[in-house]
KEMARMAR-340895 format. One line per 5 residues: number of its first residue (from 0); their letters; for each residue z, x, y of N, C-alpha, C. Coordinates in steps of 0.05 Angstrom, whole numbers, padded with zeros to 5 digits, m for minus. Layout:
<recs>
NUM	a	Z:X:Y:Z:X:Y:Z:X:Y; ...
</recs>
This chain:
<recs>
0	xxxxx	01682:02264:02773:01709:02251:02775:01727:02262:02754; 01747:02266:02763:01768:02289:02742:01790:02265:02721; 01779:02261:02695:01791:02259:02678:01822:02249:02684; 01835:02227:02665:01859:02220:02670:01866:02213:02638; 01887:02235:02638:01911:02227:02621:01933:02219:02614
5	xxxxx	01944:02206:02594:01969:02201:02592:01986:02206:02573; 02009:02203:02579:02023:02226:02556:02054:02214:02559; 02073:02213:02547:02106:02213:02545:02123:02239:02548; 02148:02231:02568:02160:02241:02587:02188:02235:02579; 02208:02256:02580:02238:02235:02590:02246:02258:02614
10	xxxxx	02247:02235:02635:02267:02248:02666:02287:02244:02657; 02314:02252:02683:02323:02250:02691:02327:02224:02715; 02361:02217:02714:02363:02191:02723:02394:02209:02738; 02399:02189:02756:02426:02197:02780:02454:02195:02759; 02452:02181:02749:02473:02165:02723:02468:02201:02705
15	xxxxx	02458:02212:02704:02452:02232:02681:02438:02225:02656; 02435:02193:02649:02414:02183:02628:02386:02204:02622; 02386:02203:02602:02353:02211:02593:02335:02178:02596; 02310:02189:02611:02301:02151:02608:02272:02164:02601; 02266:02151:02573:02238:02159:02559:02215:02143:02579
20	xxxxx	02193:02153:02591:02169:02141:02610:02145:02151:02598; 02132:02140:02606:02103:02145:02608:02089:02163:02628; 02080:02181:02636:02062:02196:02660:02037:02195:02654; 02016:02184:02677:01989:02178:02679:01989:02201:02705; 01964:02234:02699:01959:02243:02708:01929:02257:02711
25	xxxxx	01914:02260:02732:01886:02264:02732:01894:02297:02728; 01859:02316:02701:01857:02335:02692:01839:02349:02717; 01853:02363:02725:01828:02373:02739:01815:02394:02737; 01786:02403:02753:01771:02419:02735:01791:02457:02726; 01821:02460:02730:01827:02487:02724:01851:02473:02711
30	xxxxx	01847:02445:02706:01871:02441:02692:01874:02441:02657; 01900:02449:02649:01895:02448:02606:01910:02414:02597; 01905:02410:02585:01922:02383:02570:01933:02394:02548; 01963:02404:02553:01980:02411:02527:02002:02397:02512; 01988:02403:02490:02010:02377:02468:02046:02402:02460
35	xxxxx	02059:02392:02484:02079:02407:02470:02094:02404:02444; 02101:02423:02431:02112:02422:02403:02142:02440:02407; 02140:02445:02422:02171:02457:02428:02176:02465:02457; 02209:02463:02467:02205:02454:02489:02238:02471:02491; 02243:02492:02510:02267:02510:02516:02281:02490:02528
40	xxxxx	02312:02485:02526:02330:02480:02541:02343:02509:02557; 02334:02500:02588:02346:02522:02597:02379:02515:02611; 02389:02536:02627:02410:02530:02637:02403:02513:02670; 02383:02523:02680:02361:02518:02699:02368:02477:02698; 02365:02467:02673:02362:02443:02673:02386:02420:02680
45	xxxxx	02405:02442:02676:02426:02423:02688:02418:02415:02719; 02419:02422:02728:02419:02417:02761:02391:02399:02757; 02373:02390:02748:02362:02369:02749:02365:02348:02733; 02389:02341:02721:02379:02328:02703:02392:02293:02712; 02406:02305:02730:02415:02272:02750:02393:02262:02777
50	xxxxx	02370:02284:02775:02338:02276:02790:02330:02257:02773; 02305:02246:02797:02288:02222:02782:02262:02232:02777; 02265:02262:02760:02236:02270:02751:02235:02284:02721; 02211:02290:02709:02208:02295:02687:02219:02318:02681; 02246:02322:02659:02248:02352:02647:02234:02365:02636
55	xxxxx	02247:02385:02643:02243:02423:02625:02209:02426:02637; 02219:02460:02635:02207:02478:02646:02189:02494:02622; 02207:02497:02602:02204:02519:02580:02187:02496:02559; 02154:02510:02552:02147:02498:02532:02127:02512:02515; 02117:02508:02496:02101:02522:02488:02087:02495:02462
60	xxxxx	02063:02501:02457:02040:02485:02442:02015:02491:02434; 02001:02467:02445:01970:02471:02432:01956:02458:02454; 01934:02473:02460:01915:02461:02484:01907:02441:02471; 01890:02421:02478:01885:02394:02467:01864:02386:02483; 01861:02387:02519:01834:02386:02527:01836:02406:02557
65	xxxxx	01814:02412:02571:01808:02428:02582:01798:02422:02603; 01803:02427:02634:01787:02415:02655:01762:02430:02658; 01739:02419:02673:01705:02432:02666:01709:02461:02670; 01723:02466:02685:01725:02507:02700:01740:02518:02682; 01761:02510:02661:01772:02523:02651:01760:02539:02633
70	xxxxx	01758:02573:02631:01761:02602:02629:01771:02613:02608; 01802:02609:02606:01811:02628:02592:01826:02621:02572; 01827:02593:02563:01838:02581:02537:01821:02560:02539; 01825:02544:02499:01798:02527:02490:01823:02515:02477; 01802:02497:02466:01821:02472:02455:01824:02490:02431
75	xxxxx	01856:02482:02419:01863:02493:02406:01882:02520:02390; 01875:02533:02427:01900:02555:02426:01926:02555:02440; 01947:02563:02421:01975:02570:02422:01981:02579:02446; 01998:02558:02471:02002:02580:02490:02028:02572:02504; 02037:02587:02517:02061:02579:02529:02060:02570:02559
80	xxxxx	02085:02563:02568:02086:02555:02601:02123:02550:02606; 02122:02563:02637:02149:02565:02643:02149:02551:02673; 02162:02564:02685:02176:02557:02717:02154:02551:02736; 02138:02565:02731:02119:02574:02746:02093:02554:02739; 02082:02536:02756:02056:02520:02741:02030:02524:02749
85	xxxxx	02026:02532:02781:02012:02547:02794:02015:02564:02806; 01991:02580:02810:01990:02604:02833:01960:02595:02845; 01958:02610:02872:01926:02610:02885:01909:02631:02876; 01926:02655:02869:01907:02681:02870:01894:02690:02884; 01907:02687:02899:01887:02710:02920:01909:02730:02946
90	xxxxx	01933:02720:02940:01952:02723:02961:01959:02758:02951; 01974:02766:02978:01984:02794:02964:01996:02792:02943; 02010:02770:02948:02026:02767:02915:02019:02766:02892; 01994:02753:02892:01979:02749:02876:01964:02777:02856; 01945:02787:02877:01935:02812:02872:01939:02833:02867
95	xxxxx	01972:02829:02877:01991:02856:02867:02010:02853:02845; 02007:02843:02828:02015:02832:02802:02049:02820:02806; 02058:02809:02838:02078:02801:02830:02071:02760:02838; 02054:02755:02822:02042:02726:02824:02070:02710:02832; 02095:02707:02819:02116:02696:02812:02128:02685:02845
100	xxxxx	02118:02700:02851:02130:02698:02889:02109:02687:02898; 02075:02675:02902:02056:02667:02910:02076:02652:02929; 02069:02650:02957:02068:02625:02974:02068:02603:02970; 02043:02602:02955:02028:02567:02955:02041:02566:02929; 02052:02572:02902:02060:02571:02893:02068:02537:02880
105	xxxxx	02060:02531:02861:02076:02505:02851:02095:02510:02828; 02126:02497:02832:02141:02505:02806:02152:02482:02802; 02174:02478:02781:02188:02461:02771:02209:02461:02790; 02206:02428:02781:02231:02417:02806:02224:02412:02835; 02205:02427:02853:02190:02417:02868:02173:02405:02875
110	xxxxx	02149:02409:02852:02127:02405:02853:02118:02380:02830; 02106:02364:02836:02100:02341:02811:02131:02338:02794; 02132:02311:02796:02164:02301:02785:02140:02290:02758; 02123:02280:02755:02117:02277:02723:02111:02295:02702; 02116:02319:02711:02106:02348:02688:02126:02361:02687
115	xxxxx	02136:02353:02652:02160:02379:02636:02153:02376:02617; 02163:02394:02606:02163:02402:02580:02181:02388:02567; 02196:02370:02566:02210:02344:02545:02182:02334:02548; 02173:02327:02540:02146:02309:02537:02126:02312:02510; 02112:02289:02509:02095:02299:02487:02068:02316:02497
120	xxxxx	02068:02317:02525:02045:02336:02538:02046:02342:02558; 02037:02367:02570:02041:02374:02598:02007:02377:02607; 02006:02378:02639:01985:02391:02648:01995:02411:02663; 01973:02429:02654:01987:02457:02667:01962:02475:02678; 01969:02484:02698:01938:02501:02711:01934:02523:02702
125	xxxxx	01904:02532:02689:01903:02542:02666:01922:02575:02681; 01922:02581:02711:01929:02608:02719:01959:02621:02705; 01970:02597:02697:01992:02599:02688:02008:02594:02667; 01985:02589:02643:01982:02585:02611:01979:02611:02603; 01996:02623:02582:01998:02644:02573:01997:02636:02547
130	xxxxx	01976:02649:02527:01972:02651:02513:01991:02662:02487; 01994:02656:02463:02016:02665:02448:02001:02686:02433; 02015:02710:02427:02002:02730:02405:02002:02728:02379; 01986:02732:02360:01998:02731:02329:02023:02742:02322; 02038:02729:02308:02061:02732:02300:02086:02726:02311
135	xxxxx	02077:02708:02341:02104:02698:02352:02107:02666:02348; 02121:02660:02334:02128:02630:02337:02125:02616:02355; 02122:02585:02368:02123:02574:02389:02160:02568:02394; 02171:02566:02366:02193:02551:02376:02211:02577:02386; 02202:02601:02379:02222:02630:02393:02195:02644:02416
140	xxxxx	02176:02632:02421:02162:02630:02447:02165:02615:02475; 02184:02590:02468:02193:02565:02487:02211:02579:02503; 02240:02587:02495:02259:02603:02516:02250:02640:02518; 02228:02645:02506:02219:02662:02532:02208:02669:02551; 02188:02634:02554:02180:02631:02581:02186:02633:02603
145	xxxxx	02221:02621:02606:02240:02627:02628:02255:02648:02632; 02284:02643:02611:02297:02657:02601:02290:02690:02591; 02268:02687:02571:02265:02715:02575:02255:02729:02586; 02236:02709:02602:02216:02721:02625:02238:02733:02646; 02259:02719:02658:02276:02719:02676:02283:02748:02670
150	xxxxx	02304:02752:02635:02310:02777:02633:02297:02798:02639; 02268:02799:02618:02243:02813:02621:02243:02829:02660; 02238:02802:02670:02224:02815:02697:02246:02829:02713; 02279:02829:02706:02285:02844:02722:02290:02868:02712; 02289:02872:02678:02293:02895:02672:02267:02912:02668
155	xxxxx	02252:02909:02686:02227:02925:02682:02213:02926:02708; 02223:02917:02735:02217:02917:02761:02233:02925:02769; 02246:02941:02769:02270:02954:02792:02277:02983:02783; 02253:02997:02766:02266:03034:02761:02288:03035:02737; 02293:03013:02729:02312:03025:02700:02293:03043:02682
160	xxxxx	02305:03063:02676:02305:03083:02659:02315:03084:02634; 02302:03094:02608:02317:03106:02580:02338:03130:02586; 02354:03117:02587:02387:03128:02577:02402:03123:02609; 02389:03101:02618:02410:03091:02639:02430:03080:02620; 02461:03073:02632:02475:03061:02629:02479:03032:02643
165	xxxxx	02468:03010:02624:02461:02979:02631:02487:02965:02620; 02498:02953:02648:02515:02923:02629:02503:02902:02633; 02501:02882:02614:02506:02860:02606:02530:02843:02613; 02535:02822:02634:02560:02805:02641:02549:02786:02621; 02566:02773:02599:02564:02744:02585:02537:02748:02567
170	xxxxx	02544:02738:02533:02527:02738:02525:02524:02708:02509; 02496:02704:02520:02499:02667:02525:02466:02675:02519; 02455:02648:02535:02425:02647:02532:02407:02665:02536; 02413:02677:02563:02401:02704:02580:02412:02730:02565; 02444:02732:02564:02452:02755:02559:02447:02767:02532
175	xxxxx	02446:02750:02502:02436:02760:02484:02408:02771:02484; 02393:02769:02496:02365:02771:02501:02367:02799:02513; 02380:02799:02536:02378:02827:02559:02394:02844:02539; 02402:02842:02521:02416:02871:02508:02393:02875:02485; 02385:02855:02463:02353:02858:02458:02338:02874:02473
180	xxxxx	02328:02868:02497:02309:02877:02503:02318:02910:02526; 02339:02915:02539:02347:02944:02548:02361:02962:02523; 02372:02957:02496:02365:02964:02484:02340:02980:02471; 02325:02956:02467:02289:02970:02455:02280:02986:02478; 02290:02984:02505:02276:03000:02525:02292:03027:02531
185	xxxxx	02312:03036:02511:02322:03051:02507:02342:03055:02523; 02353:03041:02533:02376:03036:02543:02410:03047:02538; 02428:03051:02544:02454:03056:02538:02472:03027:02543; 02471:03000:02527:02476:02983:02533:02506:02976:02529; 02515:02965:02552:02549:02957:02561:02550:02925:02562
190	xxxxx	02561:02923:02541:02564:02888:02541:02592:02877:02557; 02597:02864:02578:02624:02854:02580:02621:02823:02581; 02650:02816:02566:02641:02793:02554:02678:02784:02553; 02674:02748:02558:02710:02745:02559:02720:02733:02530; 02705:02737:02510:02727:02732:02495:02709:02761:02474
195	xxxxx	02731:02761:02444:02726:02789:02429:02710:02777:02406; 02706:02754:02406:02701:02739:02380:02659:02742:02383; 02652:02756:02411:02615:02761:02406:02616:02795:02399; 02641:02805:02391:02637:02832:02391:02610:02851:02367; 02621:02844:02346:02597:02844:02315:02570:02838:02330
200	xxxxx	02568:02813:02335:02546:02799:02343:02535:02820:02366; 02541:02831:02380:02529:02840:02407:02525:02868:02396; 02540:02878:02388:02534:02906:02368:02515:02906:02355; 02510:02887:02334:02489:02873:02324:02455:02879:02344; 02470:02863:02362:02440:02867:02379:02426:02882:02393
205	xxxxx	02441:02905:02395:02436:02934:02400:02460:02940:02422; 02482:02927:02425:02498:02951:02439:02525:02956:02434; 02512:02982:02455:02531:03017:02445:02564:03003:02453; 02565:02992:02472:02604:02989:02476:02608:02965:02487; 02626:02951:02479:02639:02928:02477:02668:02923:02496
210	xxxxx	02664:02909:02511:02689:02912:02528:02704:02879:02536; 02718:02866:02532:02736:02843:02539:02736:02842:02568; 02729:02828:02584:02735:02822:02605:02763:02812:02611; 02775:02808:02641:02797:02789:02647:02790:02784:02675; 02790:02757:02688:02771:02746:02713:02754:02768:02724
215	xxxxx	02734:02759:02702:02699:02782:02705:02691:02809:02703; 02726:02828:02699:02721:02851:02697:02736:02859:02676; 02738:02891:02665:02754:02901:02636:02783:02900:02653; 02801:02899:02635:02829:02903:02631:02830:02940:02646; 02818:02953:02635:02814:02982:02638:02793:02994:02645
220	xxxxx	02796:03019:02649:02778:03035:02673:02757:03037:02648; 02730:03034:02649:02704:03043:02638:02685:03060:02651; 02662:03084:02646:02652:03093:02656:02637:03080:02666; 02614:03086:02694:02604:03065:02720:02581:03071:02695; 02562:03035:02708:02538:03029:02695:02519:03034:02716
225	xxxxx	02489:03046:02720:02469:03039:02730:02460:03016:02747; 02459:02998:02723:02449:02974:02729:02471:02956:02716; 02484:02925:02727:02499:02920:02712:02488:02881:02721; 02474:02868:02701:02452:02845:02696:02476:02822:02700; 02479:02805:02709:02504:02785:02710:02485:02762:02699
230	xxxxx	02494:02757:02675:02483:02730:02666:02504:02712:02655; 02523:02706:02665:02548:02695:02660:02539:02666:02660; 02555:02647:02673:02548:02613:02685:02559:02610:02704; 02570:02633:02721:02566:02624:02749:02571:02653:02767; 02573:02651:02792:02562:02678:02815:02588:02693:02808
235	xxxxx	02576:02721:02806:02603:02739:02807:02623:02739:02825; 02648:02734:02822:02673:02744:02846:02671:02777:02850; 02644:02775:02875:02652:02798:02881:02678:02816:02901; 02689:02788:02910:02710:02798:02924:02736:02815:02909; 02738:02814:02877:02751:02832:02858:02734:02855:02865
240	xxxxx	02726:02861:02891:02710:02889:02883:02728:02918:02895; 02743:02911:02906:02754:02933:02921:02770:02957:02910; 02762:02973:02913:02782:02998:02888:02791:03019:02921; 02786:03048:02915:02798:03060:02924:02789:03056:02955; 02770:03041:02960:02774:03034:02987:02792:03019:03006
245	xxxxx	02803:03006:02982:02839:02989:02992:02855:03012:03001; 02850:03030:02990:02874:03061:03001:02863:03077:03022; 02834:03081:03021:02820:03105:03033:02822:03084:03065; 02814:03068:03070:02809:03053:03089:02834:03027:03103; 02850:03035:03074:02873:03011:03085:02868:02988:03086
250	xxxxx	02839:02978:03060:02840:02942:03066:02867:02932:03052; 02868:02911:03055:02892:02896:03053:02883:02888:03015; 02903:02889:02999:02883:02896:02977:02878:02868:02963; 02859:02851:02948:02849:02833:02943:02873:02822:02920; 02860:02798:02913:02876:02786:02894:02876:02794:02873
255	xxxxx	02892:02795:02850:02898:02808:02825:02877:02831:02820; 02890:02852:02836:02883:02876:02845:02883:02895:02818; 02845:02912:02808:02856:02915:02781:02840:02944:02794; 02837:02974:02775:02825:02992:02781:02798:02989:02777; 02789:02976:02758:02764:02969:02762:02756:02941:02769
260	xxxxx	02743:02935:02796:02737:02912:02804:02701:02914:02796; 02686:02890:02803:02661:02894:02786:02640:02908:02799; 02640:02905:02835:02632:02927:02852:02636:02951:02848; 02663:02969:02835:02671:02986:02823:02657:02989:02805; 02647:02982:02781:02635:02982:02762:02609:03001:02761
265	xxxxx	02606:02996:02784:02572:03001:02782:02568:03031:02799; 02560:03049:02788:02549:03076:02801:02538:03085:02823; 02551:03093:02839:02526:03106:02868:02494:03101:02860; 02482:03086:02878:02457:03071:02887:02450:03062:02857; 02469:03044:02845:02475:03030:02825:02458:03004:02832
270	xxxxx	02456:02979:02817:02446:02961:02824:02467:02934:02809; 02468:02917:02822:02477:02883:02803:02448:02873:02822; 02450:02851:02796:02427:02836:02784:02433:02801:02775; 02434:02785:02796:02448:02762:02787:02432:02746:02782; 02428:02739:02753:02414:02723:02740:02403:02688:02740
275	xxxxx	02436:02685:02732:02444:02661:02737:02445:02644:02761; 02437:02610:02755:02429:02605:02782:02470:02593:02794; 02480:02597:02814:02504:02578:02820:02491:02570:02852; 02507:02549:02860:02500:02543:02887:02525:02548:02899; 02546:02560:02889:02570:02569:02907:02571:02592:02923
280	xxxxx	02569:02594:02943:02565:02622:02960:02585:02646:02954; 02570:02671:02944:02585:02688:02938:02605:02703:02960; 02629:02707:02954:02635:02729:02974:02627:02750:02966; 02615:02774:02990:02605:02797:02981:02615:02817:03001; 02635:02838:02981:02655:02861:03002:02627:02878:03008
285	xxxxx	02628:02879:03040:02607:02895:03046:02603:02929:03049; 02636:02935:03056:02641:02962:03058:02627:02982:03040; 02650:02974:03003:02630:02987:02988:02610:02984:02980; 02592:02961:02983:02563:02971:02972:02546:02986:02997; 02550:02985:03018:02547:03008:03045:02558:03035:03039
290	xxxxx	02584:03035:03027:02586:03067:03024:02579:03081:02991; 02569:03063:02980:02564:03072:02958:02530:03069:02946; 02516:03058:02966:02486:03050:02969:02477:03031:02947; 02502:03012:02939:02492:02995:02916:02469:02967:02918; 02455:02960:02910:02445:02939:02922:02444:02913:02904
295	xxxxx	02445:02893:02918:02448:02864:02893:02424:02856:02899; 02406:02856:02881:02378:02864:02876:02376:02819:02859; 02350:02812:02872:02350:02775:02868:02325:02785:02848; 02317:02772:02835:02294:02770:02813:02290:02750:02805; 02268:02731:02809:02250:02705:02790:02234:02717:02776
300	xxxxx	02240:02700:02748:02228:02691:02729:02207:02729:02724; 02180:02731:02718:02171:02751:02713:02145:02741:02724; 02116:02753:02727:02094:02753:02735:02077:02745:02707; 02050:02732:02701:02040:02729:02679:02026:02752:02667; 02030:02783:02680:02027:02805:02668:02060:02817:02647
305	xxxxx	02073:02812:02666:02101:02815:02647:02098:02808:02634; 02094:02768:02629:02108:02745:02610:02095:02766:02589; 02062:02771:02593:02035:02780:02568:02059:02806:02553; 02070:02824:02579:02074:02851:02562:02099:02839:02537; 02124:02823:02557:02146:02814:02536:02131:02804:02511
310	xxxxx	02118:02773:02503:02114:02772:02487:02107:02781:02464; 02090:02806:02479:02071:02831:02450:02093:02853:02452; 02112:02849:02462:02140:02871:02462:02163:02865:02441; 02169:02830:02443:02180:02823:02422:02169:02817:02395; 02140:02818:02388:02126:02822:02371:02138:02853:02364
315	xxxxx	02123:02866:02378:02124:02897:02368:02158:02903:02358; 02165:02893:02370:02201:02909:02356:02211:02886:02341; 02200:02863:02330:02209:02841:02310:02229:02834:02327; 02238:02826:02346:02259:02817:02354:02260:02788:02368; 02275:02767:02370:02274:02735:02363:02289:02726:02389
320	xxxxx	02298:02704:02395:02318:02696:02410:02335:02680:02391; 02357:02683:02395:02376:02660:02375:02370:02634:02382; 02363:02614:02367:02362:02586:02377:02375:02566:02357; 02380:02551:02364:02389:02521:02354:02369:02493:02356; 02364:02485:02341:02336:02470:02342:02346:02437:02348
325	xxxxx	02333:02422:02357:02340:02396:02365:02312:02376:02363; 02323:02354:02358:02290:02340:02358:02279:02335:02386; 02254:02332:02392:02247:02330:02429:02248:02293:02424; 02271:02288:02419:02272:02259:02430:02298:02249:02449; 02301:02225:02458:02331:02221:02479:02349:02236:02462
330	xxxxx	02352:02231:02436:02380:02228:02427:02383:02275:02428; 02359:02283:02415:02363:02301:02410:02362:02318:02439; 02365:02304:02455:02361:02319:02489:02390:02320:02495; 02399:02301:02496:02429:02294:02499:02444:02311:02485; 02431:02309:02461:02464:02323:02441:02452:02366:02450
335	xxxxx	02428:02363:02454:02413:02391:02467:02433:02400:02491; 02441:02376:02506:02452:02382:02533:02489:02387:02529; 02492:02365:02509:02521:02362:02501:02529:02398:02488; 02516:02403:02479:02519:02426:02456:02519:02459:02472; 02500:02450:02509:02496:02470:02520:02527:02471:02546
340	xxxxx	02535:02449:02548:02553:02435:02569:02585:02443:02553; 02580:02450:02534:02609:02452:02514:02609:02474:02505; 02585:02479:02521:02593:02517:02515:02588:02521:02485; 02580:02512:02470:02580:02516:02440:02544:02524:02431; 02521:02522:02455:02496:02540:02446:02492:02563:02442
345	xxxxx	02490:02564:02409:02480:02595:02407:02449:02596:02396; 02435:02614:02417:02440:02615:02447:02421:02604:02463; 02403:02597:02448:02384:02573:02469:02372:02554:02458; 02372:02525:02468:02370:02505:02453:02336:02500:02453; 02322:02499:02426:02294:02492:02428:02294:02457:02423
350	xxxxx	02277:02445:02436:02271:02419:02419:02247:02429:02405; 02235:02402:02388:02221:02407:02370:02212:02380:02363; 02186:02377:02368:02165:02351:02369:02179:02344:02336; 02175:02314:02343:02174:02300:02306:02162:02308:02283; 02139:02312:02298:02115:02329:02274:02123:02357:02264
355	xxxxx	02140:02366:02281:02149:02393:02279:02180:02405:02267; 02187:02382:02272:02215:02383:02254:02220:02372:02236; 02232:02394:02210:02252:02384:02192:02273:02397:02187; 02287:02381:02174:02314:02387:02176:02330:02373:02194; 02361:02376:02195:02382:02379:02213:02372:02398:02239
360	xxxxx	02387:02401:02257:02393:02422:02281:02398:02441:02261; 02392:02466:02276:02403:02488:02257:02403:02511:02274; 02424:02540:02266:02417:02552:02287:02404:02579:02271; 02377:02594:02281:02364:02605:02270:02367:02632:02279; 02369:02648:02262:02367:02685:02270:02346:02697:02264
365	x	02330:02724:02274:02318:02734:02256:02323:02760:02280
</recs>
């Protein structure tokens, strides 16, 4: 008979309230009992947080007990957990290292409304407990469960190359991270971004040119990017995309018609990459990415061979996520959400168990 635990929770309520609960859940024999100690606010969380189920996705901790089959963690080790809570293993998906897509698949938000990471514990199936490496923190391990997994898996599944030319749209939760990390992968990195005031900062983080946007694209002509990552907060207007095909073809030419539109942007069999989740349907000019072989390429989260390579990747090049720390209680969820909602997170909000915090909020670099 499989073990039953219990542990503290705060869902989501229709009102948008945080409401602190209780969850009583049976361990079963491939399941871990993890005491979270830090817990990612993603952007992901808005759109649930007026559901009637348990937040966050992003967590990271300490095993604490173990169902009888569990394998590959013991009580006591450092591990993380994201989007992803099960897989079957056995599917093509599975066996071909892109687990992240499994069928049978269980993730957040669909699957079990009593398991997040706001909590003082999750159960998590051990297939999808990732272990932490020496030298990575939990509280700059929590947002790269999702977040940087997200970045991670698309910049390393789709043929980018050292000394492609990569942009970066918005540098926020996702986007400081993706210039981190196509940077270290040797990258030629293009940040566009709408105000001038992340310029230092993004230079800072490894990239080569800095450009101001005006509705999503530069003021002026820039050379085409490769790959160009949209992690903004909401779906690109790709209908700004039309350049010399308004002349060559005689479309009727779009609204505040500039030489570079963001379809423009991007290089013969170029790629965009939209990160960010919106539920507004994009318009998408179909001409030129047909005559120019570009493709808008979808990407979840990363596989638990990725999450392994990122983590011992941001080990190896010392490199961190910016965070702002919050306590994992109502009040510090709220002001977590307030702080992400006002646009004012730099750049991803961790909570941080009682036992685990001191201090104020603070926002941390390294």
């Amino acid at each position: 008979m499989a073990k039953s635990v219990e542990f503290n929770i705060f869902r989501g309520s229709a009102s948008g309230e945080i409401i602190p609960d209780t969850s009583r859940c049976a361990l079963g024999p491939f399941d871990v009992f993890v005491e979270v100690t830090h817990a990612g606010l993603c952007g992901t969380d808005r759109h649930f947080r007026n559901k009637d189920i348990a937040l966050g996705h992003e967590g990271a901790g300490v095993v604490r007990q173990v169902g009888s089959s569990v394998t590959s963690v013991q009580t006591g080790d450092k591990v993380g957990f994201g989007w992803v809570r099960k897989i079957c293993g056995h599917c093509d998906y599975c066996v071909s290292g892109r687990d992240q897509y499994c069928d049978e698949r269980e993730q957040y938000g669909t699957h079990s409304s009593e398991i997040g990471s706001f909590a003082s514990h999750a159960v998590w199936h051990e297939s999808m407990l990732i272990k932490l490496p020496d030298g990575l923190e939990p509280d700059y391990a929590a947002p790269l469960m999702c977040g940087g997994a997200t970045v991670w898996g698309a910049l390393t599944s789709y043929n980018l190359k050292p000394g492609d030319r990569v942009a970066i749209h918005g540098i926020g939760g996702l986007g400081h991270m993706a210039i981190q990390f196509a940077s270290a992968l040797g990258c030629d990195v293009v940040v566009l971004s709408s105000t001038a005031s992340k310029k230092d900062e993004a230079m800072q983080l490894g990239a080569k040119e800095f450009h101001v946007t005006k509705g999503d694209i530069p003021e002026y002509p820039i050379k085409k990017v490769n790959h160009l990552f949209w992690c903004g907060s909401a779906n690109p207007d790709y209908s700004k995309s039309v350049t010399v095909f308004e002349r060559q073809f005689q479309v009727s030419p779009s609204a505040n018609h500039s030489m570079c539109r963001i379809v423009a942007l991007v290089a013969n069999d170029g790629s965009i990459y939209p990160l960010t989740i919106s539920y507004e349907p994009p318009s998408i000019p179909i001409l030129p990415i047909v005559a120019n072989g570009i493709k808008i390429q979808g990407s979840a989260v990363a596989s638990r061979l990725a999450i392994r390579k990122l983590l011992r990747f941001v080990v190896l090049h010392g490199m961190r996520p910016i965070i702002m720390k919050f306590p994992l209680n109502k009040g510090g969820i709220e002001a977590a959400f307030k702080t992400l909602e006002e646009g004012r997170m730099r750049y991803r909000g961790v909570l941080v168990s009682q036992q685990n915090l001191t201090g104020k909020p603070i926002v941390e670099k390294r």
